[in-house]
C-alpha positions as CSV (number, residue, x, y, z in Angstrom):
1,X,111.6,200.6,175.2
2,X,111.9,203.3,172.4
3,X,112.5,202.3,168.6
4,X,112.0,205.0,166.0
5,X,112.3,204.3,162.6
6,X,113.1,206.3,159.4
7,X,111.5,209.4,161.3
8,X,110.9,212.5,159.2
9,X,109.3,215.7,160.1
10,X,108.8,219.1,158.8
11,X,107.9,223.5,159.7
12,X,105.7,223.9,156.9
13,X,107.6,223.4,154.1
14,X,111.2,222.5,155.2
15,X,112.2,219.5,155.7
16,X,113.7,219.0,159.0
17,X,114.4,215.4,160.3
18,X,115.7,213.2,157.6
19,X,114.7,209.7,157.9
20,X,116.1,209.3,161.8
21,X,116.4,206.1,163.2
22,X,117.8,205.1,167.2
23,X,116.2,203.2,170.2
24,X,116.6,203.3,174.1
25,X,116.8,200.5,175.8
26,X,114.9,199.9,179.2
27,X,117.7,201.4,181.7
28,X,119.7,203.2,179.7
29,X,120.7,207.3,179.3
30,X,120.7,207.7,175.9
31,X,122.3,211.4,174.3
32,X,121.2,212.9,171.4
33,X,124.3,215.6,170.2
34,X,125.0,218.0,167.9
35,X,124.8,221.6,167.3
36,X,122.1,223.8,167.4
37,X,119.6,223.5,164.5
38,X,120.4,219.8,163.2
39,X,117.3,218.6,164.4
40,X,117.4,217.3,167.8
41,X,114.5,219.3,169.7
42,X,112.6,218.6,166.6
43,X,113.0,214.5,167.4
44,X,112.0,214.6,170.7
45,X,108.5,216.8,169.8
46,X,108.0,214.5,166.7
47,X,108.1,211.5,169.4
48,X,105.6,213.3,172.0
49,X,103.2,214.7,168.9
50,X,103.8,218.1,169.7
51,X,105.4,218.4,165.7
52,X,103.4,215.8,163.1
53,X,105.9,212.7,162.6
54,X,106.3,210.6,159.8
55,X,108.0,207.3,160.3
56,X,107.8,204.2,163.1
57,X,107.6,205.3,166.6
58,X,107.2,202.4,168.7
59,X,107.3,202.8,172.4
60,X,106.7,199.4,174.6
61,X,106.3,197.4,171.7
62,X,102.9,200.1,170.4
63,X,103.0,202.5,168.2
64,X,102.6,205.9,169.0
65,X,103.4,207.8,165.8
66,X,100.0,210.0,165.0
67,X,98.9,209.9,168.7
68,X,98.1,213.3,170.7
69,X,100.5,213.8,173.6
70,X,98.3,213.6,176.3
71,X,97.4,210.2,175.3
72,X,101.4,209.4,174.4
73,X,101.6,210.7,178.2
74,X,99.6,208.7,179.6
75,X,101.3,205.8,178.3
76,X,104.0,206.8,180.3
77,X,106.6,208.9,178.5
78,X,107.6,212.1,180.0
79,X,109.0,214.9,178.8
80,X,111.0,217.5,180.0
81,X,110.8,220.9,177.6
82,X,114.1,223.5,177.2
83,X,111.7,226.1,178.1
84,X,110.9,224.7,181.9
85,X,107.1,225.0,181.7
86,X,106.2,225.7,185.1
87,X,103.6,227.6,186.4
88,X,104.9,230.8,188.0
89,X,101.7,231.5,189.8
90,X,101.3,228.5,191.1
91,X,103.6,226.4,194.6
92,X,105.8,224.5,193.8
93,X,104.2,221.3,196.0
94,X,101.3,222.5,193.8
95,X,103.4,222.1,190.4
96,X,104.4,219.0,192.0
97,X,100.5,217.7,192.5
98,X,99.8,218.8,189.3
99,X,102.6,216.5,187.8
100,X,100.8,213.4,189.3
101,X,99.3,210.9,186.9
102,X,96.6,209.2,189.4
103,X,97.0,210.8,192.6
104,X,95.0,207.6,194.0
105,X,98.0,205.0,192.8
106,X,101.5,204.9,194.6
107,X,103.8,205.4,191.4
108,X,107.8,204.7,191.3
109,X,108.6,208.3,192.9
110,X,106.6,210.4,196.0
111,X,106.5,214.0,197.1
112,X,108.6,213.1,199.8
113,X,111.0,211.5,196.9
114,X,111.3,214.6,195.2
115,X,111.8,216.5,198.2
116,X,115.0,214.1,198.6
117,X,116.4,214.6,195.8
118,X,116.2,218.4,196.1
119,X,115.9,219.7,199.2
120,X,116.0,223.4,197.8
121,X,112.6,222.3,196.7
122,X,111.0,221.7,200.0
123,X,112.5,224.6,201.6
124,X,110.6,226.5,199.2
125,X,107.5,224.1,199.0
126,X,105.2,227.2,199.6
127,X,107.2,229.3,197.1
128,X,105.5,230.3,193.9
129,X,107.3,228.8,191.1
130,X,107.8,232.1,189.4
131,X,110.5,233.5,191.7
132,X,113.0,230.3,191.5
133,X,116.4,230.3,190.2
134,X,116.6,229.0,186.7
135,X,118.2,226.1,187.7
136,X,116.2,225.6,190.3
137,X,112.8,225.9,187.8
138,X,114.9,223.3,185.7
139,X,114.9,220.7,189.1
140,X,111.3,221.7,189.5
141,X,110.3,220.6,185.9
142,X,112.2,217.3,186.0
143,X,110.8,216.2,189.2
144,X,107.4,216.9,188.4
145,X,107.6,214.7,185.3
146,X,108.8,211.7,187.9
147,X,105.1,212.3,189.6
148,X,103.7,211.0,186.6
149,X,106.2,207.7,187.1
150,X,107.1,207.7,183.1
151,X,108.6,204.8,181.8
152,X,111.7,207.2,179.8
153,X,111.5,210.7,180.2
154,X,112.8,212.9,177.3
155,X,114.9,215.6,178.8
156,X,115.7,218.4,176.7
157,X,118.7,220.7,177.0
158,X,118.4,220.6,181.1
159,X,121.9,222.6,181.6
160,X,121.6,225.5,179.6
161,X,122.1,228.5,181.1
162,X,123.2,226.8,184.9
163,X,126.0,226.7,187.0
164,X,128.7,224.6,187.2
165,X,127.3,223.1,190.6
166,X,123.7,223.1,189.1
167,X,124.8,221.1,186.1
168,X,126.5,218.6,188.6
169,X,123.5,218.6,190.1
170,X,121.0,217.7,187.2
171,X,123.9,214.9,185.9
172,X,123.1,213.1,189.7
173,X,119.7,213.5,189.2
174,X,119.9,212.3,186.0
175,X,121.6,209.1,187.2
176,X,119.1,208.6,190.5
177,X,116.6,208.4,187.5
178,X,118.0,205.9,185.5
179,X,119.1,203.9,188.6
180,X,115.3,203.3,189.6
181,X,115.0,201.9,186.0
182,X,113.7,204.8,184.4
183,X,115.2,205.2,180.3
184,X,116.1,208.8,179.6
185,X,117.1,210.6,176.3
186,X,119.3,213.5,176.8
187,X,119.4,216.2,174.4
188,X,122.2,218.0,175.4
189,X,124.7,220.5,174.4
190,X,127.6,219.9,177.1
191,X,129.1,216.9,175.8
192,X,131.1,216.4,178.8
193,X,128.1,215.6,180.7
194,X,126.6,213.1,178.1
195,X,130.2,211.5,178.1
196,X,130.0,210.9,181.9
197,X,126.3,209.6,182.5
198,X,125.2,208.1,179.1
199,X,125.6,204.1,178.0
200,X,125.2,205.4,174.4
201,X,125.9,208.3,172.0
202,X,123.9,209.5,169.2
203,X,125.2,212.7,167.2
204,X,123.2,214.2,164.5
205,X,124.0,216.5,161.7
206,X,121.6,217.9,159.1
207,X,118.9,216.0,160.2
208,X,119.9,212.6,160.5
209,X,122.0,210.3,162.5
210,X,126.2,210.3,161.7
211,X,127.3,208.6,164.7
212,X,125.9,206.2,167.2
213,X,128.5,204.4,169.6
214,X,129.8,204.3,173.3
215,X,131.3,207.5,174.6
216,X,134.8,205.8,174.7
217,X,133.9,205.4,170.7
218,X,133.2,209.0,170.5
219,X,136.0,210.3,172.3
220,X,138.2,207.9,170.0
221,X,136.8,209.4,166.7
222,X,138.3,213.1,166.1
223,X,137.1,213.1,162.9
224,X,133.2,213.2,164.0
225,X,133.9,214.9,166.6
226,X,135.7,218.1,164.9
227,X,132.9,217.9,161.7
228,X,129.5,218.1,163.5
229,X,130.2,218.8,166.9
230,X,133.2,221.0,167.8
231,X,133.0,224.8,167.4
């Protein structure tokens, strides 16, 4: 589904991502760890164009390195921002709407789907978006990326800040997604939830890859897991 290939990409001058290569298979929750500034936000906006990439990006077989993000949208890869770019002003059915790649075609997921999922969501169908709970702005975010029935979605760091029962919460979601054959990569700070929902691990440190395995293999490997990941 996803195949990036010695990826490199830079702020100006500095030289973030360091010749990163991983895929994601058709199905599968892959997690991108690692702690905060080793380059993992900075993979995911190479891969949507929203930072210039260098390298192979490859995404159902084309490649999409060099490509605006509308266009790599279109193509049907979604992606879900840490900042949960919502519009406050607007409904939430009408942030929903706008998600919506065709709103002629019947996609993978429906209003009615989302609505399912959440049910917070419909209770406050009529709400502006601006006066949600964070978490339930995160929720919001996610499931208007599903209206545009991506291929993978690209979820970026979708527990910060919640609750215990919101983080549960997103995990399920997470799950409902992949089970309807969606791919997702996860970045994600809580490794406890990558552990629990993802097929694979990759963990990153100074901009490039120093693990990739199975969470069992992670969990297995104190050594990795003290050097680039524990606090």
């Amino acid at each position: 589904m996803l195949q990036v290939r010695d990826l490199h990409a830079y702020y100006g001058k500095s030289h973030i991502l360091h010749g990163v290569s991983f895929e994601v298979k058709t199905g599968e929750i892959v997690s991108l760890l690692g702690r905060n500034g080793v380059g993992r936000s900075t993979t995911i906006k190479a891969i949507m164009g929203d930072v210039p990439p260098q390298g192979s990006i490859l995404f159902k077989g084309a490649e999409i390195a060099g490509r605006k993000p509308h266009e790599i949208a279109r193509l049907g890869l979604g992606y879900v921002p840490e900042n949960r770019d919502i519009f406050p002003a607007l409904t939430v059915r009408e942030n929903l709407y706008l998600g919506q790649k065709d709103t002629k075609a019947s996609g993978r997921w429906s209003m009615q789907d989302m609505f399912e999922i959440f049910p917070r969501l419909e209770e406050r169908a009529d709400t502006q978006a601006g006066v949600l709970s964070g978490g339930e702005q995160q929720m919001l975010t996610m499931c208007r990326t599903l209206m545009g029935d991506p291929d993978l979605i690209m979820v970026d760091e979708p527990t910060e800040g919640l609750s215990p029962m919101m983080v549960e919460r997103v995990a399920e979601l997470l799950e409902r997604i992949a089970s309807r054959g969606v791919s997702i990569l996860l970045v994600e700070q809580k490794l406890t939830i990558a552990l629990k929902i993802c097929q694979r691990l990759y963990v990153m440190g100074h901009g490039h890859m120093v693990f990739e395995g199975t969470p069992q293999q992670l969990k297995d490997n104190a050594a990795i897991r003290k050097e680039w990941l524990e606090v």
